[in-house]
C-alpha positions as CSV (number, residue, x, y, z in Angstrom):
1,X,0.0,0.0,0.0
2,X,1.3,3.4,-0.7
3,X,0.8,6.7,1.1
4,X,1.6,10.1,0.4
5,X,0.5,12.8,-2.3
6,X,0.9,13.8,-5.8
7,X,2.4,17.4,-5.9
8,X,0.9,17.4,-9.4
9,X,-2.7,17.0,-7.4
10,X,-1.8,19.3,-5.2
11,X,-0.9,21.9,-7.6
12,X,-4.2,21.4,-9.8
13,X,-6.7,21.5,-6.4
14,X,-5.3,24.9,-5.2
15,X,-5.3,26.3,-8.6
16,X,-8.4,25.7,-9.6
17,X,-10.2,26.9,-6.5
18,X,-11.0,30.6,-7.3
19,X,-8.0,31.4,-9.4
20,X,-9.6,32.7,-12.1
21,X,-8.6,32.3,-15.9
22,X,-4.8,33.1,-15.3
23,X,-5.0,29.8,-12.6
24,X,-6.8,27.6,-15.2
25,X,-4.1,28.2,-17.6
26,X,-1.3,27.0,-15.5
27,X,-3.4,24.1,-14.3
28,X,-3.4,23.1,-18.2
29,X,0.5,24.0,-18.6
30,X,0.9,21.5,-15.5
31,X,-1.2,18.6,-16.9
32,X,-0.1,19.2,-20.6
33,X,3.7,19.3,-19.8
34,X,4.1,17.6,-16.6
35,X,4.1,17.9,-13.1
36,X,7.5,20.0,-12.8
37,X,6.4,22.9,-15.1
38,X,6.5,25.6,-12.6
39,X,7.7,24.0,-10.2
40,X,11.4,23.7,-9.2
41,X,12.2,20.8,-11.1
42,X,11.9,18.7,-8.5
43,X,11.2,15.0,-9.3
44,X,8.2,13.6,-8.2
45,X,7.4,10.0,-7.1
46,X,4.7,8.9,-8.7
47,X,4.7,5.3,-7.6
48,X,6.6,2.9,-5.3
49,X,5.9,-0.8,-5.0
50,X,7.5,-3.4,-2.7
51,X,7.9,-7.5,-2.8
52,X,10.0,-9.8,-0.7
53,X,11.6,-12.4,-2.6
54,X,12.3,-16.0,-1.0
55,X,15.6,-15.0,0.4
56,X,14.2,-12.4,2.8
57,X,15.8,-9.4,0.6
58,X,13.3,-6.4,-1.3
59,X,12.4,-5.8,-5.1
60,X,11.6,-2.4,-5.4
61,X,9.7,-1.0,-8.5
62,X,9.5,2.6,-8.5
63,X,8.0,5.3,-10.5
64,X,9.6,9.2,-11.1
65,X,8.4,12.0,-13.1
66,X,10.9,14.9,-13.9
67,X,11.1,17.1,-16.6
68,X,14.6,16.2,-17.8
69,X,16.1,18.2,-19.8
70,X,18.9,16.0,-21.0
71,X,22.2,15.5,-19.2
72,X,22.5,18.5,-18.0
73,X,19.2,18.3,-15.7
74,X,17.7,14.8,-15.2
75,X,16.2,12.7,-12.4
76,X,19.9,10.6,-11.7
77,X,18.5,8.7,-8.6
78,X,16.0,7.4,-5.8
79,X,16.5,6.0,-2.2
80,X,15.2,3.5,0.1
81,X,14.9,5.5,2.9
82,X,14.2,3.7,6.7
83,X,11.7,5.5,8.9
84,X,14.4,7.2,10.6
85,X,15.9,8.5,7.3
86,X,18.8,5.8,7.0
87,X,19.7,5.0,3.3
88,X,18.7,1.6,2.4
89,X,19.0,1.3,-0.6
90,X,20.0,3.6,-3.9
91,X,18.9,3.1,-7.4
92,X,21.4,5.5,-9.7
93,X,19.6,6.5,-13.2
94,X,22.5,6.5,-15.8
95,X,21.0,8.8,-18.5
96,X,18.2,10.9,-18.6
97,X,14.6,9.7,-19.7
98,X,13.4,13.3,-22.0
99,X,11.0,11.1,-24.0
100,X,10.2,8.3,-21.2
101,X,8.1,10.0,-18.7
102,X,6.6,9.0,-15.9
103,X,9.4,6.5,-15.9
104,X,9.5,3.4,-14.0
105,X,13.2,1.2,-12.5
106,X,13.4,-1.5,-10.4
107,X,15.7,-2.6,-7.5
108,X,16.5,-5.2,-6.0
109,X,18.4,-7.1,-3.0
110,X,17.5,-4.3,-1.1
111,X,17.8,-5.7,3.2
112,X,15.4,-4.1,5.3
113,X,15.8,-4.7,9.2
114,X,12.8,-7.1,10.5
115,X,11.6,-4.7,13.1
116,X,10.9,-1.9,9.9
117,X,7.1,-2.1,9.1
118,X,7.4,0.9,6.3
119,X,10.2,2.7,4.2
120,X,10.4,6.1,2.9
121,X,11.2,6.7,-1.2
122,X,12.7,10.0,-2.6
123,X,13.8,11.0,-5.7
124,X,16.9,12.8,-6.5
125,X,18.0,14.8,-9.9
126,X,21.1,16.5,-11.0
127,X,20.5,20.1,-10.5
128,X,18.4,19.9,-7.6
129,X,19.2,17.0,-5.5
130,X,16.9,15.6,-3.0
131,X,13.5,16.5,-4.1
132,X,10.6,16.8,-1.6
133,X,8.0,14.0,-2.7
134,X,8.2,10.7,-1.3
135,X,6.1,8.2,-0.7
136,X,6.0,5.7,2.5
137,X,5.7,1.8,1.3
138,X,4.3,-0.7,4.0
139,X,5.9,-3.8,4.1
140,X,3.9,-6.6,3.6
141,X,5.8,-9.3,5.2
């Protein structure tokens, strides 16, 4: 189960309540050209999913939206994150994904302590660094 929100989602709801024409437009700018246009250029996560394979170690499948601009600006990385903000795990992006977005990569071997019920994912991109959506993925174990 995932939990968090969409800063895309965000963005829409607050400008569509009472902004008037000049809101509307950028609501449309967001949805036509991604949830980064006006904002930072920060990634987003969009999705995170979790399994536990046989030998007790994670697959992780997760889901970024950036507006890369090539190499120069591109969503390079996420990070398992425990709950107290220990790095579990990284998955490093090798080239940026201008025509591929949302974008999905997996990880996996990923060892989570027994006694952690839920992890924490974040994105990361070139220019930027650490952006500030993540999403918290229960454990099923």
């Amino acid at each position: 189960m995932v939990k968090g929100t969409s800063l895309q989602r965000i963005l829409l709801q607050g400008l569509l309540k009472g902004v008037g024409f000049r809101g509307i437009v950028i609501a449309v700018a967001v949805v036509l050209f991604g949830p980064v246009a006006g904002v930072a250029g920060d990634v987003e996560v969009v999705d995170a999913q979790a399994s536990q394979a046989s030998d007790g170690t994670w697959t992780f499948r997760v889901t970024l939206a950036h507006a890369d601009t090539g190499w120069e600006h591109y969503a390079d990385a996420w990070e398992i994150l425990s709950p107290d903000g220990k790095v579990l795990g990284t998955r490093v992006l090798l080239h940026p994904h201008e025509n591929e977005q949302p974008f999905t990569r997996s990880l996996g071997g990923v060892v989570i302590p027994e006694d952690i019920t839920e992890v924490i994912v974040r994105g990361h991109d070139s220019v930027h660094g650490h952006g500030e959506s993540r999403l918290t993925v229960e454990l099923d174990r």
